[in-house]
Backbone as CSV, one residue per row, in Angstrom:
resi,resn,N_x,N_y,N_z,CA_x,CA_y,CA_z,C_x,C_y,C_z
1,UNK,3.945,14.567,-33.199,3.332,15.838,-32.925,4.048,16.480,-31.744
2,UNK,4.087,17.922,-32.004,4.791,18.616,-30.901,3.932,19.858,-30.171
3,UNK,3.728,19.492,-28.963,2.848,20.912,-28.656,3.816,21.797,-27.274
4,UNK,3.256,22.698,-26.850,3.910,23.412,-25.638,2.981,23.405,-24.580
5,UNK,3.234,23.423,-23.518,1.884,23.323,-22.161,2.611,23.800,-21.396
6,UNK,1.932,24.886,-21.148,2.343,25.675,-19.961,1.729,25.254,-18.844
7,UNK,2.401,25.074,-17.611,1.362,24.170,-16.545,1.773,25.038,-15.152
8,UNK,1.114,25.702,-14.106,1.521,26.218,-13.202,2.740,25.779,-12.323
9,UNK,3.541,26.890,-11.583,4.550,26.130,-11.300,4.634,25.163,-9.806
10,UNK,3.395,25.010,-9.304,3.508,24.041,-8.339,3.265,22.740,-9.300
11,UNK,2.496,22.739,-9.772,2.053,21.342,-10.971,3.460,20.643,-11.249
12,UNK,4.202,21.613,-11.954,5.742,21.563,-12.740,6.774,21.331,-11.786
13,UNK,6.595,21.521,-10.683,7.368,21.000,-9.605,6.996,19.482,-8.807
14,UNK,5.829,19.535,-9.104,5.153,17.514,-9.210,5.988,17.013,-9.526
15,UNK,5.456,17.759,-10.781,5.831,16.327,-12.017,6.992,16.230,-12.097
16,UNK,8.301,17.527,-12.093,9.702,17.114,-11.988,10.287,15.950,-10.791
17,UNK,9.505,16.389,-9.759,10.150,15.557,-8.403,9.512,14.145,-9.069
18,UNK,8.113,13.866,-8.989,7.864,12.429,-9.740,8.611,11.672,-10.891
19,UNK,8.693,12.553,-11.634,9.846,12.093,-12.819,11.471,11.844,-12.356
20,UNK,11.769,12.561,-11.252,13.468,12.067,-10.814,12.774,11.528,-9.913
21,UNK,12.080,10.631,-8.952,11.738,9.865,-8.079,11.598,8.448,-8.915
22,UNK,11.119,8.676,-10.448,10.940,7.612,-11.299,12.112,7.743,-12.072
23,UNK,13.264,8.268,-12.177,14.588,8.358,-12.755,14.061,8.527,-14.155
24,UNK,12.739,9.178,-14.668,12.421,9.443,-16.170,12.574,10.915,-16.358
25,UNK,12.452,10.660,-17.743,12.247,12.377,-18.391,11.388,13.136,-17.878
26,UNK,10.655,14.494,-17.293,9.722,15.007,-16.977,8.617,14.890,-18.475
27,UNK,9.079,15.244,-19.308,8.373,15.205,-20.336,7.591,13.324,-20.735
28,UNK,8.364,12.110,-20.746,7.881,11.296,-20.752,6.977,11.095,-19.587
29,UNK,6.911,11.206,-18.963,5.981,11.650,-17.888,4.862,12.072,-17.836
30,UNK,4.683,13.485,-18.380,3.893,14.008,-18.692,2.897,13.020,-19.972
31,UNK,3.496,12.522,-21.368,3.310,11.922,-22.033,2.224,10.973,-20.892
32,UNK,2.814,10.127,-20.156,2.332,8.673,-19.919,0.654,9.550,-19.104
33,UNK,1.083,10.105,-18.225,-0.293,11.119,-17.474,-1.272,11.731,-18.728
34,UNK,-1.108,12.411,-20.023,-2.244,12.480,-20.701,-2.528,11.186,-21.286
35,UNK,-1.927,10.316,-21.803,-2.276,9.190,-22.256,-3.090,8.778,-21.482
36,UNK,-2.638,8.156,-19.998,-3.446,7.715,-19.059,-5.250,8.628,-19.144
37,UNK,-5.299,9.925,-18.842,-6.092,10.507,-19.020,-6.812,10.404,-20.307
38,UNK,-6.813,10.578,-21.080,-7.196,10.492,-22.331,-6.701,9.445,-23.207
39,UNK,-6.174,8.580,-23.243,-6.154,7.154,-23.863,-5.873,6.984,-24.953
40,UNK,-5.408,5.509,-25.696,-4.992,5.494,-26.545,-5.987,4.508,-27.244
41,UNK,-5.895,4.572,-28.413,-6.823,3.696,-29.013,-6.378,2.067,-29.346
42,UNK,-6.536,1.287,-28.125,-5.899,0.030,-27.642,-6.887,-0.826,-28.093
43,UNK,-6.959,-1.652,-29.235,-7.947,-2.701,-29.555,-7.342,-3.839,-28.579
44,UNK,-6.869,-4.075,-28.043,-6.668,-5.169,-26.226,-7.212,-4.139,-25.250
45,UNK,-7.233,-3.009,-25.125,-7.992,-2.218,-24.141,-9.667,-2.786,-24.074
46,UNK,-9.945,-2.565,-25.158,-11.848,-2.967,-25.740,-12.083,-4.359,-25.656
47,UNK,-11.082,-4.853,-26.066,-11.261,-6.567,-25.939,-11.424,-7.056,-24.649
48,UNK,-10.559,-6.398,-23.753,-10.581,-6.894,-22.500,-11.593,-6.404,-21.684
49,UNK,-12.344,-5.344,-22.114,-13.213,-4.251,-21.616,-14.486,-5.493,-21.485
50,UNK,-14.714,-5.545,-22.658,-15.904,-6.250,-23.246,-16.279,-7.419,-22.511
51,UNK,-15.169,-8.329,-22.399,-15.575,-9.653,-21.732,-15.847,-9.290,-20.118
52,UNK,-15.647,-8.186,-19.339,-15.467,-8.336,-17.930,-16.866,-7.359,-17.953
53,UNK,-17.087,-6.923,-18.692,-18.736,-5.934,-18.542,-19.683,-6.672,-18.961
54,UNK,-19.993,-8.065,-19.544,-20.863,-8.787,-19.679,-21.978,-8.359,-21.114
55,UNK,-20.745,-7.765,-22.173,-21.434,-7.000,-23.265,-20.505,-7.544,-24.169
56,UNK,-21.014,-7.932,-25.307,-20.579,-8.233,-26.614,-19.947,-7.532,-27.507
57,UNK,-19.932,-5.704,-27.129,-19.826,-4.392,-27.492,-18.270,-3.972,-27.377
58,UNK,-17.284,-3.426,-27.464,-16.247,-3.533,-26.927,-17.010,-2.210,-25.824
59,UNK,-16.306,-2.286,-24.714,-16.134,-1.195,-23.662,-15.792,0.092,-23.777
60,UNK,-16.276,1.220,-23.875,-15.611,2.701,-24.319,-15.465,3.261,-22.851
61,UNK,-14.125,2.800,-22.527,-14.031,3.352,-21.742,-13.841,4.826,-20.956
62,UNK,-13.504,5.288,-22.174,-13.651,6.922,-21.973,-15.144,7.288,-22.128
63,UNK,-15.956,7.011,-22.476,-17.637,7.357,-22.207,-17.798,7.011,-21.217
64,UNK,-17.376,5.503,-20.878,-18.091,5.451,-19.304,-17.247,6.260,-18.449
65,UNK,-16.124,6.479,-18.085,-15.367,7.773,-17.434,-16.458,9.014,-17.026
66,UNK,-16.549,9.351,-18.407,-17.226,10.621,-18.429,-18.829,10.522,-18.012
67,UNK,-19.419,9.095,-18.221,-20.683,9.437,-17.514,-20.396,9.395,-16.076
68,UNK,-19.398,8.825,-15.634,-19.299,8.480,-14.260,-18.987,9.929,-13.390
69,UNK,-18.444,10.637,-14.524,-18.021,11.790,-13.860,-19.038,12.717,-13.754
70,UNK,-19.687,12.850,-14.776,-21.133,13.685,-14.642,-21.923,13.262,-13.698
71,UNK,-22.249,11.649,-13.688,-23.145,11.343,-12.336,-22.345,11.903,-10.742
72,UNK,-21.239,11.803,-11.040,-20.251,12.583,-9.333,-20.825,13.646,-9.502
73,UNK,-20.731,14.835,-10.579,-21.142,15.815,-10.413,-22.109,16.381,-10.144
74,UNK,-22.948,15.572,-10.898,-24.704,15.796,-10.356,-25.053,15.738,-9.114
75,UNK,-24.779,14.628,-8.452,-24.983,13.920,-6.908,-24.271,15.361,-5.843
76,UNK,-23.091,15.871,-5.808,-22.474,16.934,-5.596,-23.382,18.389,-5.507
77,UNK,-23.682,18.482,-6.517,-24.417,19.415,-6.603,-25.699,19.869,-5.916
């Protein structure tokens, strides 16, 4: 899949200096930062989730993210 993202140009100046500080592509870069953010669907991600949360369930870790983030937000508010 191919998309375009326009990203402001202090952002785009990050991520270039981070990417030649890491001798990578800016674009692989970018790649690894939404992944990180939004995730991949890792059946060893859930597996490993599961045993360290004391649940039989695999771990969603992007739900708990997001409740965690709503509870910051609430408390904030």
């Amino acid at each position: 899949m191919s998309i375009t993202v326009e990203v402001p140009e202090p952002l785009a100046g990050r991520l270039a200096a981070e990417a030649a500080r890491r001798g990578v592509d800016p674009t692989d870069l970018a790649v690894e930062a939404l992944t990180e953010a939004y995730g991949e669907s890792d059946p060893l991600e859930a597996f490993i989730g599961c045993g360290s949360s004391g649940t039989s369930q695999p771990l969603d870790i992007h739900a708990m993210r997001a409740e965690l983030a709503a509870r910051k937000l609430a408390e904030g508010a």
